[in-house]
Backbone bond lengths (Angstrom), bond angles and torsions (degrees), N, CA, C in turn:
res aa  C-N    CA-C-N  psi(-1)  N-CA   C-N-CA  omega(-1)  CA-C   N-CA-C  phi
1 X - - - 1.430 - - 1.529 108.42 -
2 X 1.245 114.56 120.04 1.834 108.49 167.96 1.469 99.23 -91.99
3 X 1.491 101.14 144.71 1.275 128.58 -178.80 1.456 121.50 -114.13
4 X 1.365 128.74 157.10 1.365 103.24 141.68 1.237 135.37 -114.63
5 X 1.814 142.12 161.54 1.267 116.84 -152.86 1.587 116.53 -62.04
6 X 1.495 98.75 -44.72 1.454 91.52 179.84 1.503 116.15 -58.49
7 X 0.856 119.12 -55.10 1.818 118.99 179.28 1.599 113.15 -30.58
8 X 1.836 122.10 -50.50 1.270 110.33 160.14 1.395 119.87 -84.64
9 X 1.285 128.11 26.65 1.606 110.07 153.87 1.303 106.96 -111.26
10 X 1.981 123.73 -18.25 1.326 103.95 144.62 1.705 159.28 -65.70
11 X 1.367 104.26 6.56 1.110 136.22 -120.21 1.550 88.95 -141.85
12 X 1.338 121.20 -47.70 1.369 129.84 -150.46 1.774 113.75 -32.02
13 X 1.402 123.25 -43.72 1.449 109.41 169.40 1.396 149.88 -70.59
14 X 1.675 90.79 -3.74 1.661 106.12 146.84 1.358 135.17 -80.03
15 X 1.106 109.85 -20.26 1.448 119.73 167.87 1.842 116.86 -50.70
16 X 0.615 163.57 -73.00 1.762 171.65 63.31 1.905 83.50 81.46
17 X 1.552 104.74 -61.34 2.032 111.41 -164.54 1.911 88.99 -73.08
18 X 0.939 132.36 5.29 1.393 130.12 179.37 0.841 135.18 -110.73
19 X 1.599 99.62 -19.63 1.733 126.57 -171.65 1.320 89.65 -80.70
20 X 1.535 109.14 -46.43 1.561 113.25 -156.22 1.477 94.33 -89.46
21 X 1.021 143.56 31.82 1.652 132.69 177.04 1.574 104.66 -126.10
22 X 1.735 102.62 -16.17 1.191 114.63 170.82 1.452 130.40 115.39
23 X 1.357 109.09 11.96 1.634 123.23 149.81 1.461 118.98 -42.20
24 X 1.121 103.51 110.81 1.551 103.45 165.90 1.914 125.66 -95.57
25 X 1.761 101.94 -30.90 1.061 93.75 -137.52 1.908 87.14 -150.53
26 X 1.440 107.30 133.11 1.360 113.03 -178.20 1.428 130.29 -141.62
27 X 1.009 106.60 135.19 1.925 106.54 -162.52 1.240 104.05 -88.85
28 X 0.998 142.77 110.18 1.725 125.24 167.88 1.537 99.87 -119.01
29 X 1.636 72.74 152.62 1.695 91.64 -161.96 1.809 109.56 -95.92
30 X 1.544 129.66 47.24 0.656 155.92 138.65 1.919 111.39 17.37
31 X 1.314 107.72 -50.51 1.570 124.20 -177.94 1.531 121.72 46.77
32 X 1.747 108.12 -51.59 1.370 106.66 -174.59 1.483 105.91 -169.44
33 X 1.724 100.00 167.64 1.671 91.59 -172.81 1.605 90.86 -101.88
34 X 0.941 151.09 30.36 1.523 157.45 -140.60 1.874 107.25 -150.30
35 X 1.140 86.46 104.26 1.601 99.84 -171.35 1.487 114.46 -63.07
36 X 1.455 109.04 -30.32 1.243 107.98 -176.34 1.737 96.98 -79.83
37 X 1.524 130.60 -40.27 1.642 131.94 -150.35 1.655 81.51 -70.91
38 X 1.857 120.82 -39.63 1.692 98.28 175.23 1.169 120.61 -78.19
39 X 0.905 129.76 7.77 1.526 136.85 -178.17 1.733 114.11 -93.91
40 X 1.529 111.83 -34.83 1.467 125.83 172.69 1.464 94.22 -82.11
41 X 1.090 143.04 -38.33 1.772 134.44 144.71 1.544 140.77 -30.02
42 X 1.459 87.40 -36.20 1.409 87.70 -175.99 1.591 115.77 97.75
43 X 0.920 111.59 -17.03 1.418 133.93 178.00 1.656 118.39 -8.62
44 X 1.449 75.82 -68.51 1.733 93.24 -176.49 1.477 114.03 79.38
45 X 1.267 114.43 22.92 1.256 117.14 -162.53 1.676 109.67 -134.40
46 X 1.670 122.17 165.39 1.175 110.67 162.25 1.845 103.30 -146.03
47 X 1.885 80.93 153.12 1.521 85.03 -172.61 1.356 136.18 -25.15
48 X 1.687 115.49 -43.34 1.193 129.90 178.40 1.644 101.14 -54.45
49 X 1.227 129.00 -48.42 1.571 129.59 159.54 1.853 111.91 -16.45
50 X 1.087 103.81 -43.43 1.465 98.96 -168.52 1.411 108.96 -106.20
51 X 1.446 124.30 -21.74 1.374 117.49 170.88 2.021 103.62 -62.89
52 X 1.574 97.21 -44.81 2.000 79.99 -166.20 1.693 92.92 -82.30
53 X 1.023 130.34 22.08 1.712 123.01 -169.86 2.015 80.02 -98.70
54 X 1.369 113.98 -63.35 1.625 107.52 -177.24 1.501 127.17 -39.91
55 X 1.792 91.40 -45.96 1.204 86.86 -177.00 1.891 130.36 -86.97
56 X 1.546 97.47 -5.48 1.317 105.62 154.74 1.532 137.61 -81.93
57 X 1.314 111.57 -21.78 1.253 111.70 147.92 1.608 122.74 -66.41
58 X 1.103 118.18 -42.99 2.082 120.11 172.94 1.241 88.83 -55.05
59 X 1.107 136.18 -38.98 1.970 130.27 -157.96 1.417 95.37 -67.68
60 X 1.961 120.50 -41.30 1.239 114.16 -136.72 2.043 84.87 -112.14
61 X 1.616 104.85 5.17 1.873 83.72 -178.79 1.364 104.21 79.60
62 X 1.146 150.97 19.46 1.650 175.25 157.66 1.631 105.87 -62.84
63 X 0.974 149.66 110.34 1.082 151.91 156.20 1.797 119.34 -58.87
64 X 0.978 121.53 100.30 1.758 125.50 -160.75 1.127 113.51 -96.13
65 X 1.360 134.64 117.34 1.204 136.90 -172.50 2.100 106.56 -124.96
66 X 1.247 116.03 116.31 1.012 129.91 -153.57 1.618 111.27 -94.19
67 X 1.191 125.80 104.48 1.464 118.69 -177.33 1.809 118.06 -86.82
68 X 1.243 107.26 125.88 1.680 104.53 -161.31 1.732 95.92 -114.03
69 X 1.303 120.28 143.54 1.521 108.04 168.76 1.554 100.19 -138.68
70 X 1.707 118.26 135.96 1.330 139.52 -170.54 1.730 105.97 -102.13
71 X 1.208 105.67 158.58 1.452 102.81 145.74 1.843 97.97 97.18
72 X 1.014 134.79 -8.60 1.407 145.99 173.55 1.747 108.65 -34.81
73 X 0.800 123.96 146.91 1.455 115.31 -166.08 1.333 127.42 -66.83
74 X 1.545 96.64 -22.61 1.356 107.83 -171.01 1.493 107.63 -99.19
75 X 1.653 127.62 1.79 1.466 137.72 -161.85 1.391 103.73 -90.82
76 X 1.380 109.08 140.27 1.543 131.60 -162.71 1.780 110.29 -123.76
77 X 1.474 120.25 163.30 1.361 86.93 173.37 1.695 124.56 -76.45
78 X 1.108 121.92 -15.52 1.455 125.33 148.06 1.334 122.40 -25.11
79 X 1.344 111.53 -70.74 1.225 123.91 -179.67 1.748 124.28 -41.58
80 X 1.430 92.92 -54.06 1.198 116.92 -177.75 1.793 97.48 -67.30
81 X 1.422 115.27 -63.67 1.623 89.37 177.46 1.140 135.39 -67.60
82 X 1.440 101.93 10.04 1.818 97.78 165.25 1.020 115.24 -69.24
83 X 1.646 106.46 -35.92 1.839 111.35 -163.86 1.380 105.83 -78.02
84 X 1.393 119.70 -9.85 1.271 125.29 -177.82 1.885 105.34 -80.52
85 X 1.652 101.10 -54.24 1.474 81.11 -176.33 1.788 114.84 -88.04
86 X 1.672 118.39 2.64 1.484 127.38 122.30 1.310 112.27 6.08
87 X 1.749 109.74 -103.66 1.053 135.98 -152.67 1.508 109.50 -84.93
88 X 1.110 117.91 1.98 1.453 131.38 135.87 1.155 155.87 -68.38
89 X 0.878 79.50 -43.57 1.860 106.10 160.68 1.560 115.20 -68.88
90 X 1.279 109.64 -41.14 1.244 126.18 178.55 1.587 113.85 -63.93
91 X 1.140 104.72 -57.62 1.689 105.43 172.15 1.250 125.27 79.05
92 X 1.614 108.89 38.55 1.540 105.07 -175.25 1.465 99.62 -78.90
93 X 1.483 96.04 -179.04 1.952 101.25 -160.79 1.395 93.82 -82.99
94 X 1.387 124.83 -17.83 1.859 123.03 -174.69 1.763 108.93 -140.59
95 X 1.070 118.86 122.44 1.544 110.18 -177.37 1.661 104.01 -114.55
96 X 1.441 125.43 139.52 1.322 126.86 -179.23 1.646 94.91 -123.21
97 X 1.212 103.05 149.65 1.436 105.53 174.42 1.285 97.13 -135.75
98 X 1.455 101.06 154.49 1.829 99.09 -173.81 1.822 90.99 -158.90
99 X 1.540 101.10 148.66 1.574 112.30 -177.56 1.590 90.10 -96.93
100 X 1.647 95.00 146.50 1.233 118.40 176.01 1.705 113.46 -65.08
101 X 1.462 116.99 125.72 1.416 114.67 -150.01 1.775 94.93 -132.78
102 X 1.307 106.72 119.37 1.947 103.23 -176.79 1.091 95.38 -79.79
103 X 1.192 126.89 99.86 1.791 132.44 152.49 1.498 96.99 -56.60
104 X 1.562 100.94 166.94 1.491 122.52 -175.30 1.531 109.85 -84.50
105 X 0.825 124.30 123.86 2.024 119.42 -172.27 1.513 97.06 92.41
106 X 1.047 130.11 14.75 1.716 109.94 156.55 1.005 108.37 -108.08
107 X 1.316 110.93 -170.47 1.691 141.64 -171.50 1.569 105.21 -79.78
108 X 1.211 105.49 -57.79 1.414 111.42 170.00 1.136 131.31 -58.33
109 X 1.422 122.34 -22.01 1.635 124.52 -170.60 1.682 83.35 -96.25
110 X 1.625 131.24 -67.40 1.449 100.78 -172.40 1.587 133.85 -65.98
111 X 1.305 108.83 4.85 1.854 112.70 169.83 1.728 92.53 -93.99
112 X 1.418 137.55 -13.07 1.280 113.43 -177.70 1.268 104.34 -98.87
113 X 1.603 116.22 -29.93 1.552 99.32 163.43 1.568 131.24 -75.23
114 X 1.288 101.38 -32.86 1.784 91.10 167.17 1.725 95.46 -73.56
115 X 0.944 150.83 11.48 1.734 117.06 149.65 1.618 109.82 -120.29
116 X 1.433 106.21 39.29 1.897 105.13 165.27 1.205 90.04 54.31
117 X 1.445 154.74 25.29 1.801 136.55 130.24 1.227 101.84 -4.81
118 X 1.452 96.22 -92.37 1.670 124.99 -152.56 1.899 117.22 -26.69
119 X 1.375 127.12 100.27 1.040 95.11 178.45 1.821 104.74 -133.04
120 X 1.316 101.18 45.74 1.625 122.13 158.71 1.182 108.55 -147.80
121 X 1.325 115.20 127.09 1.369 114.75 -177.20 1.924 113.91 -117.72
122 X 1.559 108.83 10.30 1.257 111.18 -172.96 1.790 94.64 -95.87
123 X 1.308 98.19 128.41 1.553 137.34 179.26 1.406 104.41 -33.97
124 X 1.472 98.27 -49.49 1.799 112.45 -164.50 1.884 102.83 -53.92
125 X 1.509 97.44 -42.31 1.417 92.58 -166.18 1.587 115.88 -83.32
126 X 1.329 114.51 0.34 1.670 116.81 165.50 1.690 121.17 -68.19
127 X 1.567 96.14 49.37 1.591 97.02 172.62 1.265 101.79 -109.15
128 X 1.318 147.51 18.17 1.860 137.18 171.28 1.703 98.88 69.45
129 X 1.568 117.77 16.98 1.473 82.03 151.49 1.730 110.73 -137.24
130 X 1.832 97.51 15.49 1.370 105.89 -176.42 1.835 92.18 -94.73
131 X 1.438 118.94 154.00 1.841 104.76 167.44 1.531 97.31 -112.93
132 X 1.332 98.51 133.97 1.432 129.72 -156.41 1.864 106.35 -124.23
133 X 1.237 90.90 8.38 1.869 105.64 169.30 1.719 113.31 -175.29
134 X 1.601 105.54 143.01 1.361 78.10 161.46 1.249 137.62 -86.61
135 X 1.536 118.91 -132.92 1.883 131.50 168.71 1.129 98.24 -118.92
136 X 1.697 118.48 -171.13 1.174 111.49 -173.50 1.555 100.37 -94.58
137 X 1.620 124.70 9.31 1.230 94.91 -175.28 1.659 93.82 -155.54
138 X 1.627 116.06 23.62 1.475 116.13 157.80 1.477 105.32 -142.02
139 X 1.247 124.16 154.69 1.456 150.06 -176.78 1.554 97.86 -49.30
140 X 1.607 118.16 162.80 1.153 109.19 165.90 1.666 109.64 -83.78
141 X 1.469 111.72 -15.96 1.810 108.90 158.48 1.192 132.19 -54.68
142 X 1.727 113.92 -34.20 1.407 113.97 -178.88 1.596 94.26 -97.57
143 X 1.188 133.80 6.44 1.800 106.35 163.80 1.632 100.24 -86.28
144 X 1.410 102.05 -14.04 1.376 107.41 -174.92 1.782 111.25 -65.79
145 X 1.041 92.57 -52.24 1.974 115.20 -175.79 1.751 81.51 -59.66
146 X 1.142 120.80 -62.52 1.761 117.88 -153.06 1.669 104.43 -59.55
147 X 1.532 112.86 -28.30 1.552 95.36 -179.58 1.751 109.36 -84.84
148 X 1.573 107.30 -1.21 1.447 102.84 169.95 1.762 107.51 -76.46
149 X 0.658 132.16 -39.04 1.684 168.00 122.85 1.591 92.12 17.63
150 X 1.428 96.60 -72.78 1.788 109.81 -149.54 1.925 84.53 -65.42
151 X 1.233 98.27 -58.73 2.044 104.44 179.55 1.196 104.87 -40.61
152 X 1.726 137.14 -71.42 1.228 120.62 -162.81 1.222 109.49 -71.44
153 X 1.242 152.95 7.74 1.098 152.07 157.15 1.151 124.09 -63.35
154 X 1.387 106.74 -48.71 1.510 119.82 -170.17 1.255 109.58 -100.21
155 X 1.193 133.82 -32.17 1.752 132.64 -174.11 2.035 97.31 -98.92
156 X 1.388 118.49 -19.58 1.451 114.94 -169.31 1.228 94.86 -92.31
157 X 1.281 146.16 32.30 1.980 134.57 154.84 1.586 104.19 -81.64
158 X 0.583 119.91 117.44 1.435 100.33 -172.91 1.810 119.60 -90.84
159 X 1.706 92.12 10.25 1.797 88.49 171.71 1.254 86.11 -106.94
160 X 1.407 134.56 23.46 1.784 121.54 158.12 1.319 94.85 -91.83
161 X 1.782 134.20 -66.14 1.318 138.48 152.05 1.637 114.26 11.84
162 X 1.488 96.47 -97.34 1.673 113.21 168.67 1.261 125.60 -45.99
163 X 1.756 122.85 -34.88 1.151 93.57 172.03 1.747 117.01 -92.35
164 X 1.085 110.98 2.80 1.304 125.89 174.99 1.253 133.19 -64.24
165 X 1.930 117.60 -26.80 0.932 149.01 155.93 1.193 116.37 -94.70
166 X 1.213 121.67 4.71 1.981 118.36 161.38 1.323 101.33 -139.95
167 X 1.526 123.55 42.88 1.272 135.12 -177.74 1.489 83.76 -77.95
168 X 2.081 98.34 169.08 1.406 109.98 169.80 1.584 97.94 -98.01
169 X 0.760 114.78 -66.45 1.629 103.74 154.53 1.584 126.45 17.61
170 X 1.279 137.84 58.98 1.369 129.89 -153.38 1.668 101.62 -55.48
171 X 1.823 111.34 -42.79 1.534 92.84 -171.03 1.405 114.82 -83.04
172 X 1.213 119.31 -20.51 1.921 115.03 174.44 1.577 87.89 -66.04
173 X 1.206 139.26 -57.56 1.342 125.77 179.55 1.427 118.30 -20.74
174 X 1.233 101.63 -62.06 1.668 119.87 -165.14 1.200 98.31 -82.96
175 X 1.591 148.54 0.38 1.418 142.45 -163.41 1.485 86.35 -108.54
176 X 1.489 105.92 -64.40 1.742 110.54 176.53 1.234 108.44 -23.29
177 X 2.073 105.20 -84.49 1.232 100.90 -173.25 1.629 133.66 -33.16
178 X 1.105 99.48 -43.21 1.683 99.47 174.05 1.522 140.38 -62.29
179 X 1.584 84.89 -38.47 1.563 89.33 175.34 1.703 107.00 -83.77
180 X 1.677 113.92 2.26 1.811 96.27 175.88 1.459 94.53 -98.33
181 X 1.495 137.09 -30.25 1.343 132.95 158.87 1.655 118.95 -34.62
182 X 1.238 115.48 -59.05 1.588 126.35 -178.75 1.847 100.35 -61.68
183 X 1.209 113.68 -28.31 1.615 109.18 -179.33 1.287 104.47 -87.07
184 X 1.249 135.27 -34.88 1.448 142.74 174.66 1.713 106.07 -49.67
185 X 1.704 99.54 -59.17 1.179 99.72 -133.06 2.520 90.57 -84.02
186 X 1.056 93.53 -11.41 1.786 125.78 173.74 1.758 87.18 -61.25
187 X 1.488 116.19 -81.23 1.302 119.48 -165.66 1.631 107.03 -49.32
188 X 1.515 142.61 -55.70 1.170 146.66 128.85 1.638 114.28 9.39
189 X 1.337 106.91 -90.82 1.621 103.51 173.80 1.455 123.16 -54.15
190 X 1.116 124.73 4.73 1.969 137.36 -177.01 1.283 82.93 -90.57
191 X 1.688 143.39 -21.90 1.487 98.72 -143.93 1.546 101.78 -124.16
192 X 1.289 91.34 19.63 1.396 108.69 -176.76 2.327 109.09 -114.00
């Protein structure tokens, strides 16, 4: 189910009647720790929204999956490591990070083409994890490097790792396990 933060901290006493109906697992769209970057969103929201949204799902046995977005026009590498130690702090059971990407029919794609943004124009790479423009004050390579950045940050602790794979949690269990299998089995195929 994607959510948004405020919605489960308004919301919070359905959560528990949801768990038990059989919710496992929730996307919130989290975006940024930067009041103003949700505010150029539309958001309607503020950070504090997503700190008690995590921790009401951990309260309720909710599996939390944290949506992060980079690359905002005005984002620096500062910026960006806030959201990093952000979304750390925060501690949802899964964190995704994704660069801000002008799809065709938004707001964002026609203010980046009327100001020459755009400087990939192949289709393939409009999935949010290729950067397909820059900021005003890093390359579209280094938003590129920074969402490698935002990952090793957050998946490389390795008592998030470990406890992730001996979580009680059966599916963060089984998410862990997999993604340290797929890194294992990655390091393996390098050496050949």
């Amino acid at each position: 189910m994607q959510v948004r933060c405020d919605d489960v901290v308004n919301h919070a006493d359905v959560l528990p009647k949801m768990r038990k109906s059989g919710l496992r697992w929730v996307l919130l769209g989290v975006e940024s720790n930067s009041a103003s970057t949700l505010n150029s969103f539309k958001k309607d929201t503020k950070p504090q929204d997503a700190k008690n949204a995590v921790k009401l799902l951990k309260k309720s046995d909710i599996f939390s999956q944290g949506m992060f977005i980079i690359g905002q026009r005005n984002d620096t590498k500062q910026s960006i490591a806030n959201l990093r130690e952000f979304a750390n702090d925060l501690d949802p059971d899964l964190a995704i990070f994704g660069i801000l990407t002008p799809f065709p029919g938004t707001a964002i794609y026609e203010t980046a083409k009327q100001n020459g943004w755009i400087q990939d124009w192949n289709w393939a790479n409009y999935d949010m994890v290729h950067a397909i423009m820059p900021t005003e004050s890093l390359t579209a390579k280094e938003v590129q490097e920074e969402l490698y950045l935002c990952y090793r940050s957050f998946f490389g602790s390795w008592s998030r790792r470990v406890g992730g794979i001996f979580s009680s949690k059966a599916l963060k269990r089984r998410l862990y396990r997999y993604m340290a299998s797929q890194g294992i089995v990655n390091q393996v195929k390098s050496l050949f």
